[in-house]
Each structure stands twice: as C-alpha cells, then as structure tokens.
N, C-alpha and C positions, 0 to 999 in steps of 0.2 A: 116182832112185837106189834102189837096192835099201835100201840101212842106211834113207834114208829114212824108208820105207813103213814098216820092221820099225819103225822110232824114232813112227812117228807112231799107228800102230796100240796101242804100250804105252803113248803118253804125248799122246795127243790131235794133232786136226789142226784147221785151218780146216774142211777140208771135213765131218769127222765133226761139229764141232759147230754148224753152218750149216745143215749139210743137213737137218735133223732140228729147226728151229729151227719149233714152232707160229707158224702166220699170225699169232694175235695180239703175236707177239714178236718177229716179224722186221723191224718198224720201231724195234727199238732196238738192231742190228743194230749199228748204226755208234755204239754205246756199247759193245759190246762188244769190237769192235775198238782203241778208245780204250784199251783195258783193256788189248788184247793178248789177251784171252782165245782167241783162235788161236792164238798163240804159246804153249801154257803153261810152254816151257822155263826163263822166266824165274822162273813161281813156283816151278816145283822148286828152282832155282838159290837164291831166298830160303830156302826152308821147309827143305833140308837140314841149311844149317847151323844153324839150330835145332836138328834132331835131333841133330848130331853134338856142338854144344856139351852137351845134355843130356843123352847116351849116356854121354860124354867122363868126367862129372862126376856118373855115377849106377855109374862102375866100383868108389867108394870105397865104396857103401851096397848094391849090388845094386838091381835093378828093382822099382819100385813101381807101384802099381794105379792110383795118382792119374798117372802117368806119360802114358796113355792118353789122359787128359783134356786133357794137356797137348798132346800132337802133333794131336788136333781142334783147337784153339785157338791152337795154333802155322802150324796149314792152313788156317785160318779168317784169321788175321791173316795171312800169304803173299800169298793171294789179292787182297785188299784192298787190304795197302799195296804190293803190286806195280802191282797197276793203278792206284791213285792216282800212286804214283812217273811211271809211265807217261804221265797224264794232265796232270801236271805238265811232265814234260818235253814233252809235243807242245804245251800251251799256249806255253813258251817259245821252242818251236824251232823255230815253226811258218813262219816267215818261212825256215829253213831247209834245211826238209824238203822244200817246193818246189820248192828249187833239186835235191835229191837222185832221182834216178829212183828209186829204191827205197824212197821214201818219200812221193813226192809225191800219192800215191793216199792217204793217210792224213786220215781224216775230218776232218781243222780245215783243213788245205793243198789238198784239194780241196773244200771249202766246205759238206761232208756235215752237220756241226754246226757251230753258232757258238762263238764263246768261252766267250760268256755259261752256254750249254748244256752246254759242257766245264767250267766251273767250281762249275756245281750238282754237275753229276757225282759232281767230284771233294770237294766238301761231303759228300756222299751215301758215298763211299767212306770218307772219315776220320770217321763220324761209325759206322760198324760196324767200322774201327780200336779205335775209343773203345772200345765196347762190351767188345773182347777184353781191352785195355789195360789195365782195369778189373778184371778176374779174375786179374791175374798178381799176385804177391809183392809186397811195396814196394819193397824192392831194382830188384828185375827190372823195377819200373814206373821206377824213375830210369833205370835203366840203357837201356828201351827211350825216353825222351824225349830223351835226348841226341843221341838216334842222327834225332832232326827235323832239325836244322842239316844234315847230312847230306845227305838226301835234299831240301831246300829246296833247295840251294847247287848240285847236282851237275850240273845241265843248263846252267851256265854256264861249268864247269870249262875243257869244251872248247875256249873261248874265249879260256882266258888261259893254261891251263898244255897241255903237251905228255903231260901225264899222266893226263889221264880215268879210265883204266882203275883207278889206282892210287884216286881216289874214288871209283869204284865200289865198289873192292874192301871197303875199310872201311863202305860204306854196307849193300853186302847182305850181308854178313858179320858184321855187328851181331850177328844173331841168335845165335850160336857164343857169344855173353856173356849175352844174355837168355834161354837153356837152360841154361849154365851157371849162372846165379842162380838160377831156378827150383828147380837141384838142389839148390845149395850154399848158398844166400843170400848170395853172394858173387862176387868173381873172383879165382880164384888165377894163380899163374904158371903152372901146366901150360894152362890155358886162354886166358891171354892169349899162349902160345906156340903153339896152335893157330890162333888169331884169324888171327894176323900170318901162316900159314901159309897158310891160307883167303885172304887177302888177297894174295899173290904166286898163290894159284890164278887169282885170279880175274882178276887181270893177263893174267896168259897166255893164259886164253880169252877174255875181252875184246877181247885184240890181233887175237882170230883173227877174231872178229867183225868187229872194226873193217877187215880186210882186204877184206870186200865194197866198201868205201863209199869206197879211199885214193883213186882220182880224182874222185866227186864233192868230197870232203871237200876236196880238194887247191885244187878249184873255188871252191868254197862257205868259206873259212878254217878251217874247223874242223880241229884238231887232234888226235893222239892217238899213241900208243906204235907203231901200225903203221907211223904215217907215220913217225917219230920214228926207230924203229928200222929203215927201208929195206930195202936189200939183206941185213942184217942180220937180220930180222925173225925166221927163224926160231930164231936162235942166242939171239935175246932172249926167246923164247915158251918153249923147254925150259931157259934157266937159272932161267925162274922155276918151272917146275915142279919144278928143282930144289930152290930153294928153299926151295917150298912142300912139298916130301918130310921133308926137313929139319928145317922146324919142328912139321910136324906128329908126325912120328913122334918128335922130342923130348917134343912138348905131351903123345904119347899114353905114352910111357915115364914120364913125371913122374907121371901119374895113376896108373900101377899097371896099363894094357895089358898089360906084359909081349908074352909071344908073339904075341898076336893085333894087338895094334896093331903089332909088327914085319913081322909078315905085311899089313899091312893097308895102310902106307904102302909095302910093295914092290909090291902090285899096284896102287896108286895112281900109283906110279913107271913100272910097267910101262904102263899107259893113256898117260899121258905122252911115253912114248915112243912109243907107238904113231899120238899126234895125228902129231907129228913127222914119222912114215915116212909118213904118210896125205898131209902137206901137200906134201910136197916134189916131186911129179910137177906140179901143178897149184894151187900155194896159195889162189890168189882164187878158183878154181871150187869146192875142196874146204872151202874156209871153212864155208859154213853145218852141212854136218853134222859138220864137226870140232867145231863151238861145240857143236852140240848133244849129241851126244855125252859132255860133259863134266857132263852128268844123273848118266851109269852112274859119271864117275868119282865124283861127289859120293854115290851110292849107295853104292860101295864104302868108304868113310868112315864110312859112317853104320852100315850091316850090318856093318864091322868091328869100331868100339868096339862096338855091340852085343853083338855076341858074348862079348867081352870081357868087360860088364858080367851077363850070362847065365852062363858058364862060368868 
C-alpha cells in the first residue's frame, strides 16, 4: 500500500534495516527480530509519550538545554525496554505464537533461538535499561520502577482478562509520568489526566492491532477488546479516541496549553476519525497501517504541547 511505503520510508522497515545488515551481523539477525527492531512502530509508540509527558510539563517553565539530554535518554531507554518488553513476551507466548500464522515465523516458535539465548538477550537489554535508569531524577527513578510490575505481568493479561489492550495502555504510557517527573519532580493532575488519556489511546489502536489476529486468537484462547468488542469494534475503537481527546485536551488545558493544546487535541480528534473512515471499507485488511499510523497521531501530541511550551 502506498501509506505503507511513505510510513516505512520515515519511520524504518524490515527491509531497509536487513538489507544493509554487514555479513559480520547478520547472524544476529534473529535478535534483532526478537527486538522487533523491524517493527520500530512500537518504540515510537513508547518514546512519544515521554516527550509528550515532558513537553506537557515543561509548558510552566519554557524549554531547557538539559531537555535535549533528556529525549536521547528517553530514545535510548524506548529502544531497550521495548525490545526487552518484546523479548519477554515471545519467551512467554511462545507456545502461542505457533499456533498464530503471523507469528509463528518468530525466532523462539520457529526454533531460530533457544530460550536460553532469548534470556541472555533479554539480561543484555535490562542491563542498558539500567544504565539510562541511572541518569534520571529520584522521582522519575521510583516512578520509572513501578512501571516493572507492568511490563512483567502484561503477556499473561491476555489470558485471564478481555482487556489486554487496556494494560498495555498503562504499561507504555508510563513514560507521560516519567517526562513529567523529569520536568516537574513530580506528578500533577494535569498529567495524570494526560496519562489516562494516552491510555484510552492506546486502547484503541491496540484493538486495531488486535484485529489482524481475531481468528487465530479465537483459536488459540487468547483474548482481547477486538474480540470482546465484535460486530461492535469499531464503535468501541472511536469512543476511545474519544476519550482519549477528552482527557488529554483537559490534561493539556490544566497545564496552561491554552490555544495550542486546543488545537492540538482537535487534530488529534481529527486522526481519530480518520482511522475510523480508513477501517470501515475493509477492517482486518486495513488494520496494520491504521495501527501504524497512530505514530503521526502520537507526533501530533508531542509537536503540539511543543509548541505550546515554545510560544
């Protein structure tokens, strides 16, 4: 598909970072994959709301120089504890990713790496977590360990509750508190009303994700809000973006956005609906690039308070 190509061109492919992969590196190939590092729509997905929590909560003081430091360290940690996330859940779900066509090529389910080898990995990942973990606030360091329960717990969710998406939402949405501390040494309400904001987003595009997979899944027990929400699915994917307009353009009004945060969750609102009109010809086909898509809206979030804190 055209959006594709244009989505994959700004924001990386399999192919662009494979194909260019030196001989000496393409036997760890299949760590990379483990990562997701093809996929990088996920670490945008973490790393946004970091900025956006920081932009959010840097509108009271204006932009600082140390700021800069902070979104290296903020993309450094993305990276990281996404692919660890990652690496965690194919260890867990690896008995069920098998059963999944669109998954069962994934190096632990096809027998590309051992367990053993996905668990150094993933030692190897939380151990340049650390590193970052180390450089943030004290605040921001409680606040970023909390958020382990989280990401430990969340590849079993699907198991017992119908609600996956909604611990995701909290889990990579964390970041929106650990930007806001950075700024603030703190969490106020205008950012815990952003959080919660972020966390109905991510609902939504979860679900949309979660549409690729509603017959194996169906197969396989695994659970989730696509399944959950049926015939219904897409009535339940834009009232969360409602929602999530909702809280966020409150979160962003309480901090002192004014204008630009009103403008910012209307084009936010406007993306929203445009997944909407995108799904509704063809839902399961147009799934993957609706989900990814939801990059630009989490950009528009981020360039918005920006601004905001700029002018």
């Amino acid at each position: 598909m055209v959006q594709d190509e244009m989505f994959d061109r700004n924001f990386g492919s399999a192919d662009n970072i494979y194909k260019h992969l030196p001989a000496g590196l393409a036997k760890f190939q299949p760590y990379f994959e483990l990562a997701r590092l093809e996929r990088p729509v996920g670490i945008w997905l973490l790393f946004l709301p970091c900025i956006i929590g920081l932009a959010q909560m840097r509108i009271a003081t204006g932009f600082m120089w140390i700021d800069l430091f902070w979104i290296i360290a903020f993309f450094i940690g993305a990276v990281v504890m996404r692919g660890a996330g990652c690496v965690w859940n194919d260890i867990t779900d690896r008995h069920i990713d098998a059963q999944v066509e669109r998954t069962a090529d994934r190096p632990l389910p096809s027998g590309r790496l051992s367990v053993e080898q996905a668990y150094i990995f993933f030692g190897l990942l939380l151990a340049i977590g650390f590193l970052v973990w180390l450089v943030l606030p004290a605040t921001a360091k409680i606040i970023a360990l909390l958020s382990l329960p989280l990401l430990a717990t969340y590849p079993y969710m699907k198991r017992i509750t119908w609600w996956p998406q909604a611990w995701l939402g909290f889990t990579f949405n964390w970041g929106a508190m650990i930007g806001g501390a950075v700024a603030f040494d703190g969490i106020t309400g205008a950012n815990l009303l952003l959080f919660f904001g972020l966390v109905a987003w991510t609902i939504a595009y979860d679900t949309i994700y979660a549409l690729q997979d509603v017959e194996d899944d169906a197969m396989a027990g695994v659970k989730s809000t696509a399944r959950l929400f049926a015939d219904k699915v897409l009535t339940g994917i834009f009232s969360f973006h409602l929602i999530a307009t909702v809280f966020i353009a409150a979160g962003a009004a309480l901090a002192g956005a004014g204008r630009f945060g009103a403008i910012t969750a209307l084009l936010f609102l406007v993306h929203g609906i445009w997944q909407l009109f995108s799904l509704q010809q063809d839902k399961y086909q147009a799934a993957r690039t609706v989900f990814k898509s939801n990059v630009y809206a989490g950009a528009i979030l981020a360039i918005g308070l920006s601004f905001a804190v700029i002018f």
